[in-house]
N, C-alpha and C positions, 0 to 999 in steps of 0.2 A: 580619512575623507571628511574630517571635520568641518562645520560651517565657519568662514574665516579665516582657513588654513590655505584650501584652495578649491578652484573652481568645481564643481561634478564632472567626472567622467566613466566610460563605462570600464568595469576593471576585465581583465582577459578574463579570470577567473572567478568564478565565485564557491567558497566551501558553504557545503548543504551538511545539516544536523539531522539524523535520524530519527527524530523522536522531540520528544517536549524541550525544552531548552536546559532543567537542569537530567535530565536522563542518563543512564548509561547507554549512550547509543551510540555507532560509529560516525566518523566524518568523510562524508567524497567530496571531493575538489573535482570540478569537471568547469571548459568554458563557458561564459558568460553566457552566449548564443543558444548553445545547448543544452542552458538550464531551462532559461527560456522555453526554450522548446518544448522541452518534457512538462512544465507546469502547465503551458498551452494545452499540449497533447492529452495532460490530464483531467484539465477545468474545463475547455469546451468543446463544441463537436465541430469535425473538420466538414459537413455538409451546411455550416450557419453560411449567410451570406458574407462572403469576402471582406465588408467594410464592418461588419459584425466582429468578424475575427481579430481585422485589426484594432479596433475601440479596446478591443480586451487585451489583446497583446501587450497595447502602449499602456492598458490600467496596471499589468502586471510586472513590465520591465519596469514602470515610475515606483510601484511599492517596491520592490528589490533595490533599487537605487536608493528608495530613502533608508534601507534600513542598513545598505551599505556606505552611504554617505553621513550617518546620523551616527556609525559604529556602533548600532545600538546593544549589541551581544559583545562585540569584543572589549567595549567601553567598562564592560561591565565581568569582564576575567575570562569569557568564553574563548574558546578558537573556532570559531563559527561565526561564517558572514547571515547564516540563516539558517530558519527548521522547515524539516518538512511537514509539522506540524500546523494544521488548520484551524488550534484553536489560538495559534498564536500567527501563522504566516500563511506562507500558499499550498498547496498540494503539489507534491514532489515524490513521483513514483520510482524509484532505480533501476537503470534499467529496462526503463519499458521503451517500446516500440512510437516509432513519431509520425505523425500523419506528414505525408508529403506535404501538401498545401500549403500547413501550417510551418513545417518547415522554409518552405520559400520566402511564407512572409514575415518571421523570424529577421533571416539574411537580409532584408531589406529593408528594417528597422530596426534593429535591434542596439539600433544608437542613437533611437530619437527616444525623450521621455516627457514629462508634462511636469509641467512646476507653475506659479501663482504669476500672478502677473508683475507683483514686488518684490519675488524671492529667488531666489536662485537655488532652492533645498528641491531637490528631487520631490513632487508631489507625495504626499503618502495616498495614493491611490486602492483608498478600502473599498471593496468591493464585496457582492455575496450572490446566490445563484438566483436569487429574487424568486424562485419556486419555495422551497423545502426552506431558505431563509431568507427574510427580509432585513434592509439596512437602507440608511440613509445614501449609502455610496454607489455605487455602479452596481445595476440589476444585469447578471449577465445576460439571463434569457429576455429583460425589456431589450438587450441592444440588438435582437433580430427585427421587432416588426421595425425600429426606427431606419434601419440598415435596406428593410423593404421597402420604405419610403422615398428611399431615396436621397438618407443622409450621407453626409459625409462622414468616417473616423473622427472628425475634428468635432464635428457639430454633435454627432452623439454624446463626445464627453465632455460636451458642454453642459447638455441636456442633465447631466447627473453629478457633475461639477463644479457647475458656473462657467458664469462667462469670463471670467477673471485669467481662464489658464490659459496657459500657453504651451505650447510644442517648440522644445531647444530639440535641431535637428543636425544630423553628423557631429554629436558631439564624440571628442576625442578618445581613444581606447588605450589605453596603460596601465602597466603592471603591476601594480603597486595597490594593493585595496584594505591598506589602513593607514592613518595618517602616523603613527608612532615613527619616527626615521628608522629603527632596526637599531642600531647603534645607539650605547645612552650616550645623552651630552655631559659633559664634565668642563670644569675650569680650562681654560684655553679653548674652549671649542669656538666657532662661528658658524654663520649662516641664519638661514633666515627661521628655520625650528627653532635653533636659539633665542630670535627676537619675537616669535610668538608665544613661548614660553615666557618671556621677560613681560611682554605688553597683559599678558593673563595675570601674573602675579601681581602687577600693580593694580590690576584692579581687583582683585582677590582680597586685596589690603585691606582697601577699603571698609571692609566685611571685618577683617580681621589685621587690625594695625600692630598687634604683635609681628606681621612680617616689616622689614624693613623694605625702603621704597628704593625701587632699582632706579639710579640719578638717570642714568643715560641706556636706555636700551634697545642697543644701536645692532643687534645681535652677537656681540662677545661676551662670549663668557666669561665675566669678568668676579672680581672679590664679592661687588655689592652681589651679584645674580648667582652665586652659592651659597654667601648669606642668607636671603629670600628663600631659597630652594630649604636650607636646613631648618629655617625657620618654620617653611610651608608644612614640610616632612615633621616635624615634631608634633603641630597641633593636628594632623591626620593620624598620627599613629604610624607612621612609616619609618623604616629606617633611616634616621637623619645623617647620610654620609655626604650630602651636597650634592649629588650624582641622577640627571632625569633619566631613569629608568623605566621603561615599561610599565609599572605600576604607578609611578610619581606623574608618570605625563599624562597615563588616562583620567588619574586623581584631579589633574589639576586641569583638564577639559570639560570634565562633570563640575567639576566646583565653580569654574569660570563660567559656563552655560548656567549655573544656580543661580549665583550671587546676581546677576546683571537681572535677575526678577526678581530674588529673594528684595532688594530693596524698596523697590516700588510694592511689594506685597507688604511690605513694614510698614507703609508710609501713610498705604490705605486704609490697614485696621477697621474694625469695625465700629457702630456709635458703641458707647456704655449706655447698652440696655442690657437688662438681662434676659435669658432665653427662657423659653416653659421649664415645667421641669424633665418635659419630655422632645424630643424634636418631635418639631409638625410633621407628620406622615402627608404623602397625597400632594408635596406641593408641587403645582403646576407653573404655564407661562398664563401670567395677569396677575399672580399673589404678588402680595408685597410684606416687606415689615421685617420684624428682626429674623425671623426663621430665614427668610432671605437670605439677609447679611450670612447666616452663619452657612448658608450653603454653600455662597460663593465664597467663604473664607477658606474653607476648605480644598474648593474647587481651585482655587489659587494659588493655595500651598502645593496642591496634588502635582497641578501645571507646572509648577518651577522644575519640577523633575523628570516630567513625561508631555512633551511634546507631541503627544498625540491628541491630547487637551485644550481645546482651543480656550487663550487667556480669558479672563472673566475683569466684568470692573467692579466696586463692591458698593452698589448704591442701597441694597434694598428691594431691586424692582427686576423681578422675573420676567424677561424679556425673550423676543426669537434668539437672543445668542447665548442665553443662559440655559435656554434651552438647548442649542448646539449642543455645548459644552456637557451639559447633563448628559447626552446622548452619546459624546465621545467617549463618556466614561463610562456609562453603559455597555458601549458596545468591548472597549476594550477592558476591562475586567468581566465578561463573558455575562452580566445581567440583557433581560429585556432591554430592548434601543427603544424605551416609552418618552420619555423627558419628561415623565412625571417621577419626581421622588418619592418612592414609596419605601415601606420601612427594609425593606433589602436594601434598598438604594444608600439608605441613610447608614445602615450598618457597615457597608460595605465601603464607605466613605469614613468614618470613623477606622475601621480594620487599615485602611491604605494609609489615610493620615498618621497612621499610630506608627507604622510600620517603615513609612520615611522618617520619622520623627527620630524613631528609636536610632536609626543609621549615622544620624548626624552627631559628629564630634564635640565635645562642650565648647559652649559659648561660639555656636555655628554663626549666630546671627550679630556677632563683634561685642555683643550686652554680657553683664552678667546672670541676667535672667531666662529663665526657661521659656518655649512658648507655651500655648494653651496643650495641655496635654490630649485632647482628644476626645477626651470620656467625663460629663459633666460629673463632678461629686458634690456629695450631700451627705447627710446623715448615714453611717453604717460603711460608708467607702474607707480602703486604708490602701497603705501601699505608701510608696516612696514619693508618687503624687502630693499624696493626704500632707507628708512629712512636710514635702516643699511648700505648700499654703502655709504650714504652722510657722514655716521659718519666717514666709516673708510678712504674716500677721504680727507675728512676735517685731521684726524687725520695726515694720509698721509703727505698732502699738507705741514703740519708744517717742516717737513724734507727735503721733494722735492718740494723747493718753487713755481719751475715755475707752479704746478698743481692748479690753480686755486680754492679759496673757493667756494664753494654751501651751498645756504641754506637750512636748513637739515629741509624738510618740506613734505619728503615721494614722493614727486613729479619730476620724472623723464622727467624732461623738456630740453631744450638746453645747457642749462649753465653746468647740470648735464653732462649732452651727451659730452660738449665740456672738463669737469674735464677727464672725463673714457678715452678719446680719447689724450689726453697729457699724463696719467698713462702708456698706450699702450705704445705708442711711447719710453717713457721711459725704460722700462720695456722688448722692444724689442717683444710687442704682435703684432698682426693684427690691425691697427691705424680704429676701426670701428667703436666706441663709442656703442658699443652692450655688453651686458655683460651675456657672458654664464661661465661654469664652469672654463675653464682655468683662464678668468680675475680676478672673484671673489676668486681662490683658492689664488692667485699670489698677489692681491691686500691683502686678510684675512691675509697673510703670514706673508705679508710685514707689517701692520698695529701690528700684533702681535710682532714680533721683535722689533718694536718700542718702544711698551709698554714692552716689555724686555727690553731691551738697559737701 
């Protein structure tokens, strides 16, 4: 149910997970309606008022559609459309007993959802009990007194939404709820899987020009479009037999949703300043200045991969949407929803970055060089990081004589410190011998061109 593949619909069935996502827990498969149902049954109470129930209803079927139109578990190796986990999805009781009411009005929606006024992606409709937890998303017990007042369904989740959404109503019901076709494609295949496979590699290339460029892809699967595919398969680590398999097509859905950010996140980069030697703790909306930048460089990076993140642009200037964005990632790695950055926040930012970081394949971003590793170093850091500065210094150095060799031994000692601090200088950075994201963007740049030149 990818975005791009095809339109949303509801799927007859949806599989619910037992437990946390990576858990040992079982799977039920029960209809769509009647999953519905039970999360209703479970989250609110069948005596709220009527248009109360349905505000929450349409909040709940819209987050189920995004996570089954988004394949955000199965994208990722699961056989689960969803958990019955709350620290991660809805409450999902097996089993239990369903209140009439809520039943009926289930049946009589359970094919309408909400989505943006520009988008077609099932809204992610985050919501929380607005008692016991607060969120920026749907308060379920605010949707009583509004529903007392005399609102409409519609107009409540506006009230907690915006005005921007919209209600897509009778949308279609089919069986089918993953976009993978079941069957791998191979040479001779057609159709139109085939040609959205083909239209994704070509732009995957881009990223990474070792694949070769499909001339025509018209959906056959032709020489160039297994070419492409074993090429694709080689620099993921997959088995390169030419064959979209199950794992190659989810492979190449993730990477194709990557790349089409990862480049504009390249293009943006931050100024060359350098960072404290600490991140600013505490930063709110009104700060400005280089802690900024590296907030949102982060926040940016984080975005290319989790859609739950709302994009950032990387000026410097802590803004209402930087703030969003801080909030998104609050709420969905399980911190305080504050939108101030405080030193969780910042750890925790660091912890994810590193953790995407580490996932990506060499030379993800089409360069020879690494990106920022995540973790500023200085004096006393070592590791395979440390190594990687000494190389690109060394490399450096051959250009710009006066920067002093280092021996390239992962050990971030003096001599290292005193190489980083003549680059500075150079290079017109903060002369601090600390290396946070500016230095190493500036130094990786530099060392790249070289090996161009």
């Amino acid at each position: 149910m990818n975005e791009g593949t095809f339109l949303p619909f509801i799927p007859e069935t949806v599989t619910v997970h037992l437990g946390p996502p990576a858990s040992d827990a079982p799977n039920v498969t029960l209809p769509f309606a009647d999953y519905i149902k039970n999360v209703a049954s479970s989250e609110i109470y069948p005596t709220w008022p009527e248009n109360a129930i349905r505000a929450n209803v349409l909040a709940q079927i819209s987050f189920t559609l995004n996570r089954i139109y988004t394949e955000y578990y199965r994208s990722r190796g699961y056989d689960f459309d969803i958990t019955n986990s709350t620290a991660y999805d809805q409450s999902f009781v097996n089993g239990r007993d369903i209140f009439e009411n809520i039943s009926q009005i289930v049946d009589d929606i359970f094919n309408t959802y909400i989505r943006r006024e520009n988008s077609i992606v099932p809204l992610f409709a985050a919501y929380c009990d607005g008692v016991e937890v607060q969120c920026s998303g749907l308060s379920q017990w605010g949707t009583v007194p509004l529903a007392e007042a005399g609102l409409t369904p519609f107009e409540i989740l506006t009230r907690f939404y915006g005005g921007d959404i919209r209600l897509v109503r009778d949308a279609p019901v089919m069986g089918a709820t993953e976009s993978y076709p079941g069957t791998a494609l191979r040479l001779g295949n057609s159709g139109n899987e085939v040609r959205q496979i083909q239209q994704r590699l070509n732009r995957i290339r881009r990223n990474y020009p070792a694949i070769p460029r499909i001339q025509n892809p018209d959906g056959v699967f032709d020489n160039d479009t297994e070419a492409a595919v074993r090429a694709y398969q080689q620099i993921f680590s997959l088995t390169p037999d030419g064959v979209v398999g199950r794992a190659t097509w989810y492979s190449i859905i993730r990477t194709a949703a990557a790349v089409t950010r990862l480049a504009d996140l390249n293009a943006e980069g931050i100024d060359a300043e350098e960072v404290a030697n600490s991140q600013p703790a505490d930063l709110r909306e009104g700060d400005t200045g280089v802690g900024v930048r590296e907030l949102q460089y982060f926040l940016a990076f984080i975005g290319t991969f989790n859609n739950q993140i709302r994009p950032v642009t990387i000026d410097g200037i802590f803004g209402s949407g930087i703030r969003q964005s801080v909030e998104d990632f609050q709420r969905f790695y399980g911190l305080p929803v504050t939108g101030v950055v405080d030193t969780a926040t910042w750890n925790t930012l660091f912890r994810i970055y590193r953790t995407y970081l580490n996932s990506l394949p060499e030379n993800y971003f089409g360069t020879p060089v690494q990106p920022y590793p995540g973790i500023p170093l200085r004096i006393g850091s070592e590791g395979e990081d440390v190594l990687t500065l000494q190389t690109y210094l060394n490399r450096v150095s051959d250009v710009y004589t006066s920067i002093p060799k280092v021996t390239p031994d992962g050990i971030f000692g003096q001599n290292t410190a005193q190489a980083v601090r003549v680059f500075q200088g150079l290079f017109g950075l903060p002369v601090s011998g600390f290396v946070g994201a500016a230095t190493w963007n500036t130094l990786a740049n530099t060392y790249r061109d070289i090996l161009d030149a």
